[in-house]
N, C-alpha and C positions, 0 to 999 in steps of 0.2 A: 599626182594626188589631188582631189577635188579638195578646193577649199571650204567647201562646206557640205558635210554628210549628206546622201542622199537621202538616207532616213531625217534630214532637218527639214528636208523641200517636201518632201513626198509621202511623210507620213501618214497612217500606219504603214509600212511594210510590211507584210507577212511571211515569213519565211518558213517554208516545209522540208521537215527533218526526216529525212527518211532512211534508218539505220534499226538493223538488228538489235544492237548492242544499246543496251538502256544507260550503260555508262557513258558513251561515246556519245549518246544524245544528248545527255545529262552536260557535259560537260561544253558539247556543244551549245547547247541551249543559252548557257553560261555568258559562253562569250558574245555569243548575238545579243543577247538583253544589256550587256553592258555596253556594245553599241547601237541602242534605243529601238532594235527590230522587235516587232510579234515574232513568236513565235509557235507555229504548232507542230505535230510528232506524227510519226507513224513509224513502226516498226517492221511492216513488210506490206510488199507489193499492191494486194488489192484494197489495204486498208487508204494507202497514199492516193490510187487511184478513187477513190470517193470523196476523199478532201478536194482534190485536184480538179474534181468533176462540180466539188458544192461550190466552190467557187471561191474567191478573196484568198488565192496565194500567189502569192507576186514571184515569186523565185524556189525554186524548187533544191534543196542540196543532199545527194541521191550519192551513198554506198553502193557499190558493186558487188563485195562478197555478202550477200543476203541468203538463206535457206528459202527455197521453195522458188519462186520468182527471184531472181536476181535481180539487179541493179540495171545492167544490162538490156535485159526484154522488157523492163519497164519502162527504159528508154522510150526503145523501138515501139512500145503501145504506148506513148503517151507522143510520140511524135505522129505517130500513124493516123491515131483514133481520135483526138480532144484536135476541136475546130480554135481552140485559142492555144496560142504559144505562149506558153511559159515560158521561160527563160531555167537551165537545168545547168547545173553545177555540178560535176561528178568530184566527190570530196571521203576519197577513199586511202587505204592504204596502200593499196595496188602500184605497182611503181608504173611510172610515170612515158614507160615503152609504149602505154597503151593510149597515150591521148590522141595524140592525131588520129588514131582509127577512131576513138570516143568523140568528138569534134566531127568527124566526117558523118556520123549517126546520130550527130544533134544536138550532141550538149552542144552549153555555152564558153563552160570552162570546164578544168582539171585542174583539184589542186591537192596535195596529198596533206589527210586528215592529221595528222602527227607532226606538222609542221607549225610556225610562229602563229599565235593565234592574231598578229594582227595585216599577216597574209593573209587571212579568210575576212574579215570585215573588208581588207582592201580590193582583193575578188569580188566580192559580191558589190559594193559599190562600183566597179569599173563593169560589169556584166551590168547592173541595173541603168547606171547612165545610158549605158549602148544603147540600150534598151527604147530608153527616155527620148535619146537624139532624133 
């Protein structure tokens, strides 16, 4: 554990929420603001990809079961297509059989959305350090 938040060295961080469910955002949202990230939203595929494209989102935190474009092939276009890497967080319910194939297609991490919310602050600061290094 960093002794001192990423978001204390490096802020603003902005972090993009990218989930179907307005609840699940909502609540995610929650928890990032309470440890001191921006935060912005999108609720499916090609909306994330024009945030992603305008610029100023540090870390990306991408559901997989999504309608229309999934989680999944917005992976694979935003690894494919955008000339800056993001750093991408696959932060879904999905169980957890599927991260090593998800890590071999480019996330950063895998962490399941319904778990301790301060597994997710501590994800995303060990993913943005890596990052930093």
């Amino acid at each position: 554990m960093l002794h001192k938040s990423v978001c204390e060295v490096y802020m603003p961080i902005n972090i993009l929420i990218v989930d179907d469910s307005a609840d699940d955002r909502f609540v995610t949202r929650k928890i990032l603001e309470k440890g001191n990230y921006m935060v912005s939203e999108a609720s499916e595929g090609i909306e994330a990809l024009l945030k992603i494209g305008a610029g100023n989102i540090d870390l990306v935190l991408l559901d997989l079961a999504m309608p229309g474009m999934d989680g999944l092939e917005l992976l694979e276009i935003i690894r494919s297509s955008l000339s800056q890497r993001v750093p991408i967080v696959i932060y879904t319910a999905s169980t957890a059989y599927m991260a090593k194939d998800l890590l071999a297609k480019g996330s950063d991490a895998f962490l399941n959305k319904y778990g301790k919310p301060g597994s997710l602050v501590g994800k995303l600061e060990e993913v943005l350090h890596s990052k930093a290094a």
